[in-house]
N, C-alpha and C positions, 0 to 999 in steps of 0.2 A: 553546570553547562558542559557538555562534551565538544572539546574542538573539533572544527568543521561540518558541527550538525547543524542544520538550522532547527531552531527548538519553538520559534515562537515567529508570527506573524503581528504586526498590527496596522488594521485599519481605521485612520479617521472617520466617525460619523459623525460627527458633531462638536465642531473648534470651541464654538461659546458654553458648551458643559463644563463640568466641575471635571477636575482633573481625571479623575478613576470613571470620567462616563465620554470623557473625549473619542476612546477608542474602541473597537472590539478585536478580540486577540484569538488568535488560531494558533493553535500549540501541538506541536511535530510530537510522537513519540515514537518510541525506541525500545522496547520495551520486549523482550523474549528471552526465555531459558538458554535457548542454544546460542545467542550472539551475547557479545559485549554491544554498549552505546557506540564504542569507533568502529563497529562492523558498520555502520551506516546505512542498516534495514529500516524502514521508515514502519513500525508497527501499527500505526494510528496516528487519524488526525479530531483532534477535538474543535471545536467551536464554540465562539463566546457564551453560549447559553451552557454550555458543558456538556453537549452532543459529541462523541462521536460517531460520523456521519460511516467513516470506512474504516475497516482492521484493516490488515493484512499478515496472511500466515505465510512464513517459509518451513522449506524442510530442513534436514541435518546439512545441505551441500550448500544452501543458502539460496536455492528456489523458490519463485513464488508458486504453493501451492494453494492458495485459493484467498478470497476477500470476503468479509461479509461486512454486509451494511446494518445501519444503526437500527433497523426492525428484526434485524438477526438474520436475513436472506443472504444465503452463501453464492459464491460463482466459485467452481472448484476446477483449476488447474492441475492437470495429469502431467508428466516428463516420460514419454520415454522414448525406446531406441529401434527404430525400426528397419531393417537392412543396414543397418551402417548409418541412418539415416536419421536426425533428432526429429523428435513432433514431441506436439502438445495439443492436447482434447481440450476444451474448455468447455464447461458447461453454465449454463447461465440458472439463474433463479425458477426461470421456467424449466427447466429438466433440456434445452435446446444445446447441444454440443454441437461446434466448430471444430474441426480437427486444421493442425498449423502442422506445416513441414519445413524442414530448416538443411539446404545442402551440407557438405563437411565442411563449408568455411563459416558457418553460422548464418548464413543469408537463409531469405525465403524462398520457398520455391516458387514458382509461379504456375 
């Protein structure tokens, strides 16, 4: 267990089960080349059946740059700088990008 990660969830489904069926457990990973487990990137979340439902990828600066879910469908987040000014493109599964703008104090723009 790495401190201050949360690694593990559990929910009650069933009090009067045998001990090992009382619960079902949702398990946090952490899990990439570029970070240690105390960088605290949340790389995947599994579920009791041993689905993971969602990745997540960062790059080398510790951005998220895209998700893919458990049928392998990606949303790919872009970073960059445009006038002085951050954005991010996201694109979704269906090929539809969003573009995001962020002033120089990290807010949104409106």
């Amino acid at each position: 267990m790495t401190p201050g990660n949360l690694t593990a969830v559990k929910r009650l489904v069933n009090k009067n089960a045998s001990a090992d069926k009382q619960y079902e457990t949702t398990m946090f990973n952490y899990t990439d080349a570029n970070y240690e487990p105390i960088d605290h990137y949340v790389t995947g979340i599994t579920d009791s059946p041993g689905i993971t439902p969602v990745q997540y990828i960062y790059d080398d600066l510790g951005r998220l740059t895209g998700l893919r879910d458990a049928k392998g469908r990606y949303v790919d987040v872009n970073h960059d700088d445009v006038n002085g000014q951050k954005a991010e493109a996201v694109t979704d599964r269906y090929g539809n990008t969003q573009s995001i703008f962020y002033n120089a104090r990290a807010l949104l723009r409106g």
